[in-house]
Legacy VTK file of the C-alpha trace (Angstrom):
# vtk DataFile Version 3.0
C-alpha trace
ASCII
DATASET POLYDATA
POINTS 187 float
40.826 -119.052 -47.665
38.261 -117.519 -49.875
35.993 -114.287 -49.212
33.373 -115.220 -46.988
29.893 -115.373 -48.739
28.264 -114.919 -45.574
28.902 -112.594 -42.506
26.456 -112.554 -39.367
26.438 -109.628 -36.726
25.415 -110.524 -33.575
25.684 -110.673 -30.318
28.003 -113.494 -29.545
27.324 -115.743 -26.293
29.668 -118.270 -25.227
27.334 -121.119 -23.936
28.339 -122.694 -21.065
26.545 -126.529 -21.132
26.152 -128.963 -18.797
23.392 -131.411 -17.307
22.843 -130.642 -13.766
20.358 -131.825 -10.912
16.617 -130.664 -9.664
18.954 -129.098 -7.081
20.721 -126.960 -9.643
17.244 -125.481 -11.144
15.522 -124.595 -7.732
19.164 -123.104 -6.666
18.606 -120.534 -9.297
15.161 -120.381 -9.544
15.604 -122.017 -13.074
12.557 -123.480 -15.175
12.580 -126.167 -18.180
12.349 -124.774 -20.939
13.009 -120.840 -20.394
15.588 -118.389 -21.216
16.294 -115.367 -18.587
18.744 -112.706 -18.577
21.238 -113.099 -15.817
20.213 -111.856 -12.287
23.103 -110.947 -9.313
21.671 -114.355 -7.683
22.744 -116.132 -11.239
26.731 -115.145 -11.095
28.202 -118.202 -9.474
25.957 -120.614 -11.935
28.649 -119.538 -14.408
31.564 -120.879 -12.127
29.757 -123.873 -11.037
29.348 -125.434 -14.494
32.672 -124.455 -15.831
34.124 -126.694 -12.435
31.826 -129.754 -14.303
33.814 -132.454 -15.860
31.454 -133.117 -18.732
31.404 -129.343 -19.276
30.987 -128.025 -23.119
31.698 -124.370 -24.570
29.829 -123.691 -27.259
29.864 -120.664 -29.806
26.441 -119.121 -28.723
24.043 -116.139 -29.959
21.292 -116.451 -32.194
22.599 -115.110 -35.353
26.328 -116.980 -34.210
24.453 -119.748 -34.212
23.110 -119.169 -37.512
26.200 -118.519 -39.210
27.501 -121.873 -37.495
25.079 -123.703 -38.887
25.180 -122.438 -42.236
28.596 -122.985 -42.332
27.995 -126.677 -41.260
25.749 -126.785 -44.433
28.639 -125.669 -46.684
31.275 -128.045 -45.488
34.773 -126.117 -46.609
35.908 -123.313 -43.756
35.595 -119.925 -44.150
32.735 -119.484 -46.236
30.701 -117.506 -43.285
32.125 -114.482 -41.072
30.722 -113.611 -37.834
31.264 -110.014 -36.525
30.459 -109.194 -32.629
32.394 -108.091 -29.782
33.816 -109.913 -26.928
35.514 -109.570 -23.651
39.661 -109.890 -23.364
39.732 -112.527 -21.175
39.523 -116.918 -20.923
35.341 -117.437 -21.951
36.686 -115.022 -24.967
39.569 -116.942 -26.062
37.113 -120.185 -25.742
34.352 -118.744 -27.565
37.158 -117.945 -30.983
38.348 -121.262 -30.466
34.782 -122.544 -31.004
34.024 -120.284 -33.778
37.648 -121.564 -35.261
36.857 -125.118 -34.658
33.334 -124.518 -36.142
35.025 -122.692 -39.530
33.396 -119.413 -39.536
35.749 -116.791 -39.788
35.365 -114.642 -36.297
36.047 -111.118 -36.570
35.856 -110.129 -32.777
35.661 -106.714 -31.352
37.472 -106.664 -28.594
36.203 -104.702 -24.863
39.366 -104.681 -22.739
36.798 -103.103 -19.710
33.858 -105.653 -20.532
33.899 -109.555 -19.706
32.630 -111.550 -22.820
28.832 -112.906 -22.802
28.043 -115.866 -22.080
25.188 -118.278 -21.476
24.551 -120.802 -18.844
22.750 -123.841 -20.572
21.502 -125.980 -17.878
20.205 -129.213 -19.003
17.891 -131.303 -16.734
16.572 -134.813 -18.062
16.115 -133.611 -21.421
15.411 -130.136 -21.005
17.230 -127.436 -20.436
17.318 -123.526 -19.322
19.117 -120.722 -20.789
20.569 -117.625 -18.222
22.285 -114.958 -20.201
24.585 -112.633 -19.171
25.091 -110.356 -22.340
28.382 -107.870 -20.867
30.359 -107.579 -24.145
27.878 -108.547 -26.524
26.242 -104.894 -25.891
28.846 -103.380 -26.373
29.684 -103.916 -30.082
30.853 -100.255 -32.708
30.616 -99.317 -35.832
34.004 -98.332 -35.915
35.168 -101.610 -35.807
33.016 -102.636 -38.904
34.368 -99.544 -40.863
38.123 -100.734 -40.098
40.110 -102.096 -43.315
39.803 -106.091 -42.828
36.066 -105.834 -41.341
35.189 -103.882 -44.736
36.530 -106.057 -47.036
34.516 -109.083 -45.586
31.286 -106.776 -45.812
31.712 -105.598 -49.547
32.060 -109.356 -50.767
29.580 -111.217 -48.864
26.691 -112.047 -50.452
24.524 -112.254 -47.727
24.458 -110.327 -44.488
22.459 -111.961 -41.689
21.208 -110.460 -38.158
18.841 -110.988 -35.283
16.973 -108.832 -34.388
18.594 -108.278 -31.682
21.732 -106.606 -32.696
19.706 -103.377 -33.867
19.403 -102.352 -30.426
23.512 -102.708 -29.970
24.726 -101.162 -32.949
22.706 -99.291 -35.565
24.352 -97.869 -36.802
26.448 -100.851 -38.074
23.115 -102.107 -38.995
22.512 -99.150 -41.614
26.343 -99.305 -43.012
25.516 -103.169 -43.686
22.276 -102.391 -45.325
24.112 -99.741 -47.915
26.488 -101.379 -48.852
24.039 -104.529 -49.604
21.799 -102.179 -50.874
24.660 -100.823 -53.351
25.905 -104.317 -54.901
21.957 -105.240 -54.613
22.915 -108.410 -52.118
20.741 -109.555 -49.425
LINES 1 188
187 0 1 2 3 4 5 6 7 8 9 10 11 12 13 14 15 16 17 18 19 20 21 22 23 24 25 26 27 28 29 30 31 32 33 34 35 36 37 38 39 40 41 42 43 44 45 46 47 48 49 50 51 52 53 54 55 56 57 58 59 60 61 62 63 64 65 66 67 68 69 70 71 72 73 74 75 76 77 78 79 80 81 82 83 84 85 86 87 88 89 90 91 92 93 94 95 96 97 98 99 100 101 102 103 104 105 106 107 108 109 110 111 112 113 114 115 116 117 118 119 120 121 122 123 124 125 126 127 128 129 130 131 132 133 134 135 136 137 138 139 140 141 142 143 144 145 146 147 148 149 150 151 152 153 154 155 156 157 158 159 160 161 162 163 164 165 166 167 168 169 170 171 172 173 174 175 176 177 178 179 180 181 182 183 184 185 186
């Protein structure tokens, strides 16, 4: 596998999709079209989808999702990284199995104390609700970006993408990315 030309740092959300009924969205106070964070009232949406036949697990996160589809666009695995941190436990092991399955390289960190993020996507005719419940995904460190494999992926990318919302998580991974793009003059 080559040197990914592309690494994204995020926050990474294992979406959790499924259609559901009216009775679904006024259980949960839900609205078409909207995205919440995850409310105590929200907790057993999580369970009740996963128990759905027709249930999907989907690498999640706005710059994951980036990276995903940018490695779509290049067709031959491994030319994108993703760097984020996740829980040790089953939505984890689903959401690397998607990122696998999808051919960007996932570079996990792993919180042992922290379940991993996820996102309820509730879809109802043909819209649909998002309900996030970030846990791991704040919970990313630098010092898992300055250890030996995560460093090698950073000095030959090309391009290093975020959200915005992963300045608020780590920063200071956010100003080690930005030197060493700065120093090879990438973007």
């Amino acid at each position: 596998m080559s040197s990914p030309a592309i690494l994204g740092m995020g926050n990474p959300l294992l979406d959790i999709s499924a259609e559901v009924t009216q009775a679904t969205f006024e259980k949960y106070g839900l609205e078409p079209g909207n995205a919440i964070l995850a409310e105590e009232k929200h907790k057993p949406l999580y369970d009740e989808l996963t128990a759905m036949k027709d249930v999907k697990y989907i690498a999640g996160g706005a710059t994951q999702n980036s990276i995903r589809v940018a490695q779509w666009m290049l067709q031959e695995p491994g030319h994108t990284a993703y760097m984020g941190c996740i829980g040790a436990d089953d939505f984890g092991k689903k959401l690397q199995d998607a990122c696998k399955a999808d051919g960007v390289q996932a570079m996990y960190m792993v919180d042992s104390s922290t379940p991993t993020g996820k996102c309820a996507v509730t879809i109802l005719d043909k819209e649909r609700s998002l309900t996030t419940e970030l846990s791991a995904a704040n919970n990313y460190k630098a010092s898992h970006l300055q250890e030996a494999a995560q460093m090698k992926v950073l000095e030959s990318a090309k391009v290093v993408y975020s959200a915005g919302f992963f300045i608020t998580v780590s920063p200071e991974s956010m100003d080690i990315a930005s030197e060493k793009m700065l120093e090879k003059k990438g973007t």
